[in-house]
N, C-alpha and C positions, 0 to 999 in steps of 0.2 A: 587410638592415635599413636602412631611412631615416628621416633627421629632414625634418622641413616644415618652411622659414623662415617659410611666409607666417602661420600659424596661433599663430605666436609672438612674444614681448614680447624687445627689441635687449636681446642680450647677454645670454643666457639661455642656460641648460645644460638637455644632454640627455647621459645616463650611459648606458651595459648593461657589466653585469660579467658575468665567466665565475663558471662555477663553482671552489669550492677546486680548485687545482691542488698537486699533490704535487713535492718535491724533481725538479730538472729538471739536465739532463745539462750539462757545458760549452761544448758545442756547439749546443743548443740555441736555434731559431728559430719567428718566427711568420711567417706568409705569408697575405697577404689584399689582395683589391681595393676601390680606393675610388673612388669618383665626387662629386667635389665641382664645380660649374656653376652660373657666375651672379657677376653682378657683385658681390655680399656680400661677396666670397673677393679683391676686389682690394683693397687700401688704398691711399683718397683723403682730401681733402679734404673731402670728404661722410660718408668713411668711414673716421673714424681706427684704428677695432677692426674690422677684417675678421674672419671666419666662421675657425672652426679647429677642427681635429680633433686628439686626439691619444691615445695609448696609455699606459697608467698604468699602473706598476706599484707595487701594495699587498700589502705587507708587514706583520706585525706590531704594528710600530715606526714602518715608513717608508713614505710616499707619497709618487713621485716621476713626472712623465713621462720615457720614455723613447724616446719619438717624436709628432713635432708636425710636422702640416702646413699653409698656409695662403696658397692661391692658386687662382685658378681655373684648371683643366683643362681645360677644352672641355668636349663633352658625348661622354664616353668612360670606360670604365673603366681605371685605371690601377693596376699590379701594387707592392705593397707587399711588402720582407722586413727584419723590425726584429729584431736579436740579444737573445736573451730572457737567454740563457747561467746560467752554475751559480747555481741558486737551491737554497739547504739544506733550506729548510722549507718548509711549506704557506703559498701564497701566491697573489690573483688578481692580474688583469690587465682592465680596464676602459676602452671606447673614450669619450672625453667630447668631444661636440659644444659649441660656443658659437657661435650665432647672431649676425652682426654688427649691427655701429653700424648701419649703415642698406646697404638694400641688398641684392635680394632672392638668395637663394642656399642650394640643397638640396643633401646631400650622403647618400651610404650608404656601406655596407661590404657588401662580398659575398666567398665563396669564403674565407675562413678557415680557415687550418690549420697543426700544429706539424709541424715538421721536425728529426729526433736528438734530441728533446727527451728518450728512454730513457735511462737510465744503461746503461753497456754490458752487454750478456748476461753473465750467469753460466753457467759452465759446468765441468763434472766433467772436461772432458779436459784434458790438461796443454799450457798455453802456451809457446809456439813458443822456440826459443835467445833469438830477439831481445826476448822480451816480458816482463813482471812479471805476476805473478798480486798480484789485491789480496786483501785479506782477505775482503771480499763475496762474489770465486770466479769476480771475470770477469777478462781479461786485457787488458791496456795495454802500447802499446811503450815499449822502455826510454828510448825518446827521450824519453819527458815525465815521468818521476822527476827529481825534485826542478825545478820548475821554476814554481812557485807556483802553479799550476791542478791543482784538483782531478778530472782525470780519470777515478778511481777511482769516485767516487760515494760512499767512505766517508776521501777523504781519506789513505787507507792509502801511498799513493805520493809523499807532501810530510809521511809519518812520521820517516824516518828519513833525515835530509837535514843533519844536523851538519859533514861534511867541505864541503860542498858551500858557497858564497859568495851570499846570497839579500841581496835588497834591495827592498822591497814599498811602499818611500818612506810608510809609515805615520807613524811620528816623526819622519822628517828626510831629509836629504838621505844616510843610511847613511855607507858611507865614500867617497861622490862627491862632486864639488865642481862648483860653475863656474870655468873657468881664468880667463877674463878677456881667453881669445884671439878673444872675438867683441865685436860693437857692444850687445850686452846680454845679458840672463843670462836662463837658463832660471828659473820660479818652480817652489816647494811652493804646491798648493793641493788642494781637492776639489771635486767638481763642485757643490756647490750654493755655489758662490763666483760670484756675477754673472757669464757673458759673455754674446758675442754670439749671438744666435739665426739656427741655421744652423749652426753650427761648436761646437768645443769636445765634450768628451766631456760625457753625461748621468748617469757612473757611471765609476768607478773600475774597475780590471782585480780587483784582490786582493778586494775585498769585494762586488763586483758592486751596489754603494748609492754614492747622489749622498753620501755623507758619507766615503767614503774618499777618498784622496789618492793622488796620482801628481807629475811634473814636467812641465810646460807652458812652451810658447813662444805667447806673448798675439802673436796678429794686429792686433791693437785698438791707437788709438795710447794712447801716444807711442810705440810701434811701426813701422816703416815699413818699407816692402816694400825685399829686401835686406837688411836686416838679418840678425846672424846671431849665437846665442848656442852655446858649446860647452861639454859636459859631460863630464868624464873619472872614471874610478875608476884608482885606485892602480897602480904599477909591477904588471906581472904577469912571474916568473920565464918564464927561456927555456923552451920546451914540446919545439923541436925538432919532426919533421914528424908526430909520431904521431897527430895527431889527434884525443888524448883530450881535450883543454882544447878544453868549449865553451859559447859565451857565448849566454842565450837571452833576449827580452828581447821586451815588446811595445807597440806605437806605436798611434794615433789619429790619421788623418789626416782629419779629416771634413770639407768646404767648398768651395764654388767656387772660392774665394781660394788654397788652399793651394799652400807653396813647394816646401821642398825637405828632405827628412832622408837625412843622411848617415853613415855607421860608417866610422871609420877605426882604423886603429893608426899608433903612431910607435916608433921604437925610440932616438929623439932628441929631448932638449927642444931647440927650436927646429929639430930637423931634417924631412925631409919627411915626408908624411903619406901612408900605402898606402890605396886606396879598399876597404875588406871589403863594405860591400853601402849601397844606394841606393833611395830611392823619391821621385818626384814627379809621381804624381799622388794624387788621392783616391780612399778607400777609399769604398766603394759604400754603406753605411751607418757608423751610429755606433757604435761597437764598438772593440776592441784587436786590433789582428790581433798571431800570432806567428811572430817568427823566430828562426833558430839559428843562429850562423855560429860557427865556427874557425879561431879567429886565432893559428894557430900560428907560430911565429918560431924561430930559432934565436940572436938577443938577446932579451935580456930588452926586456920592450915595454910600452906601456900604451894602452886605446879608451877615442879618443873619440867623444860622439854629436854633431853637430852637427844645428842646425833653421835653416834660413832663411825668414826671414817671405815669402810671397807680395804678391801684387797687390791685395791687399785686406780688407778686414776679418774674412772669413768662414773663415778661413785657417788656425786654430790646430791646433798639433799637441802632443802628448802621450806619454809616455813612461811607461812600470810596471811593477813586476814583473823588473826584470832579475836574473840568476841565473846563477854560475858554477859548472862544474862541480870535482871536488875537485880535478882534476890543474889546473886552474889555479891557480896557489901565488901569492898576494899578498907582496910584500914591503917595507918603507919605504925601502929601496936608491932614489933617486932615478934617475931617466935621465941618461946623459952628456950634457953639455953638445952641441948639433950648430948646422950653423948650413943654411936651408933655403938650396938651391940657386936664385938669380936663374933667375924661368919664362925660356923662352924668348921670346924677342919678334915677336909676329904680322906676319907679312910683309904683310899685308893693311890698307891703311891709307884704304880708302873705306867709308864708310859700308854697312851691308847685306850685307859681303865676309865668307867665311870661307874659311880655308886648305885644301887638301889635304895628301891624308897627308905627300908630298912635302916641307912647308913652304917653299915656293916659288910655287908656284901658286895663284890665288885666284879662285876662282869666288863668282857673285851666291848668295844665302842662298835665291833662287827657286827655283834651279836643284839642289836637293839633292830626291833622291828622283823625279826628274821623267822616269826610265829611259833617261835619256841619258848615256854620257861624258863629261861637259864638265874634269873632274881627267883627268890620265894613267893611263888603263887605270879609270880609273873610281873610283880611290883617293882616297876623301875624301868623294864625291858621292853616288857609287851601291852604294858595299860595302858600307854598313853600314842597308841599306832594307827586309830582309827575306828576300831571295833568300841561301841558307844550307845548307851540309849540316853546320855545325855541327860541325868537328872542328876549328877553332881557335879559334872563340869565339865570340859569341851575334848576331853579324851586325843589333846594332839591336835585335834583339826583349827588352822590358822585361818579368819577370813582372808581373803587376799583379791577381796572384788574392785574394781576400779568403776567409778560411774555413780551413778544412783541408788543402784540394788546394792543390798548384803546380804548376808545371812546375819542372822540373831540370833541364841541359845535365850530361848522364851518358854512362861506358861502358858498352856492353853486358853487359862481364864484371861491370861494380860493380853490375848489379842484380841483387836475390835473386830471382827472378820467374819459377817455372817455366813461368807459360802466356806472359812475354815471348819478342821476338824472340832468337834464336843468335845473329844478326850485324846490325850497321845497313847502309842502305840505299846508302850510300856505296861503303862499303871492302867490304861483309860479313864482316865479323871481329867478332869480342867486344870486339876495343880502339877501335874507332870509338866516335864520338859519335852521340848520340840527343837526342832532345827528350824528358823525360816526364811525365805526369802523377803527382804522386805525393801522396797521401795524408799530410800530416807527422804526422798524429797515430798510425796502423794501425790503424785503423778501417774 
């Protein structure tokens, strides 16, 4: 399907909608090519409203975009995927062309199509140890009970969720705060609150509409790169190593600009901070990806989120949906007083220098990754570039998966996976390390 600039009057719309579409899965994706070519699509001086496209979702109630593009490509096809995610009711989806201010420039769409958009199969056989059957009769792992996503398709799995700790930032900030331990604060807001175009979420995680609310850290000034706002929820009793207390919580990194989000625990007010999980780059579209992590202690502890602004305005990240499980016990016990330990002090005092593992040696910032020794024994420089059998720790490599899949740094024994490997490639034993793909949802 194409629009013709030249046969049209500046700044003028061209629409095509789908047909009614039905209740759509939380996983849920569109995938299509578009070819936008020609000066229209650049903004100048000649051309304050450049040409754009973008994908509309119509609701009911609401119309919002929830993907917009507008720059010239060359003369090539280029692969689009925009997260559609759990929609309840009958709802379309409408691509809308506008023609620029001045400036000749034709664009199409080709090769369109949904990806998981099912709700999961229904089925008569009985679900697996690890799984929940929902009321509808298909099965879900237990991993995503109680965890504010409706995975079920009838909601039957965010039913009975009472013991459990949820927080959907609807009315407020729940029982989190901002400490005060950063140079500004995270805000309440919803996505049809003004930002910048480029960044910022189009939709909320919990209601899947630009009128729900989540926590945000604004890129935009009086913001400035570096900066860094942090957000905590309440003491959580000691858990000890079991593993049952787990925190699941989901972010919005969308932007060229974007910094840095960080999970910590402390077991000390003013004392140090353990890193539980990190991400700094950007998520591949606009969307909430999700994590899980367990932050078990053997003091009583409390996480916080941290976000630090990036390099520039396109940068904003976003927070929703966080949710604890029941064996995490909340308490108003505040944290012992602690006091954080003086960093160590970088031996390195020229510009461009960073330290080896050592802390003594100091090699140029060129020189990291570049398959040479220049640290002793390569500690500092070259261990941590990729080269890996992964049995004492991730040697450098970052997940950076958006979606369902990750990778996990696992033992062979902790996978349930009967067409997996006996032993890794290493040691060949079940208690080595592997790399794996894995599925967070069991799907």
């Amino acid at each position: 399907m194409a629009v013709e600039a030249k046969d049209s009057e500046r700044n003028t719309e061209a629409m095509m909608i789908t047909p009614l579409l039905q209740d759509s899965s939380a996983n849920c994706q569109m995938m299509f090519y578009y070819h936008m070519y020609g000066r229209g699509f650049t903004e100048s001086l000649t051309n304050p409203n450049p040409g754009e496209l973008r994908l509309v979702m119509r609701l009911p109630t609401r119309t919002f975009v929830i993907w917009q593009h507008s720059f010239d490509e060359g003369d090539e096809w280029k692969p689009a995927n925009v997260y559609i995610g759990r929609v309840s009711q009958p709802f379309t989806l409408s691509f809308q062309a506008t023609r620029s201010f001045s400036g000749i420039g034709d664009l199409a769409v080709d090769d369109v199509s949904y990806v998981q958009c099912a709700l999961p199969n229904v089925t008569s056989s009985a679900c697996g140890s690890d799984e929940f059957r929902c009321v509808r009769g298909s099965c879900v792992s237990n991993l995503v009970i109680c965890d504010l996503t409706d995975d079920c398709g009838d909601n039957s799995d965010e039913a009975n969720c009472l013991s459990s700790t949820l927080c959907d930032f609807e009315a407020d900030f729940c029982t989190g705060y901002n400490t005060g331990l950063g140079s500004v604060d995270w805000e309440w807001r919803s996505a049809d609150t003004p930002h910048t175009v480029g960044t910022g979420p189009s939709r909320d995680h919990t209601t899947n509409t630009d009128v729900g609310h989540y926590i945000y850290l604004n890129a935009a000034r009086p913001n400035v790169e570096g900066d860094t706002a942090v957000f905590a929820f309440p003491t959580i009793l000691a858990t000890g190593s079991s593993g049952a207390c787990k925190m699941t919580f989901y972010y919005h990194m969308y932007g060229r600009h974007v910094g840095e989000l960080n999970v910590y625990k402390r077991t000390q007010d003013g004392g140090p901070w353990t890193l539980l999980w990190y991400r700094r780059t950007p998520l591949d579209q606009d969307y909430f990806a999700r994590v899980q992590l367990t932050p078990a202690d053997n003091e009583n502890f409390q996480v916080l989120i941290e976000g630090i602004v990036g390099n520039g305005h396109e940068g904003d990240i976003a927070i929703d949906d966080v949710s604890f499980t029941s064996a995490c016990q909340f308490t108003d016990t505040p944290l012992p007083q602690g006091t954080t330990p003086a960093p160590t002090p970088s031996p390195c005092h020229n510009f461009g220098e960073v330290p080896c593992d050592d802390r003594v040696t100091c090699v140029d910032s060129s020189k990291l990754c570049d398959f040479v020794n220049d640290c002793p024994s390569g500690a500092g420089d070259e261990n941590k570039c990729g080269a890996c059998d992964f049995e004492l720790n991730k040697c450098g490599w970052t997940d950076t998966s958006s979606g369902t899949w990750a990778w996990n740094r696992e033992t062979v024994s902790g996978v349930n996976d009967l067409n997996g490997p006996k032993g890794d490639s290493t040691t060949g034993s079940a208690t080595g390390f592997q790399k794996r793909v894995k599925n967070i949802l069991g799907f």
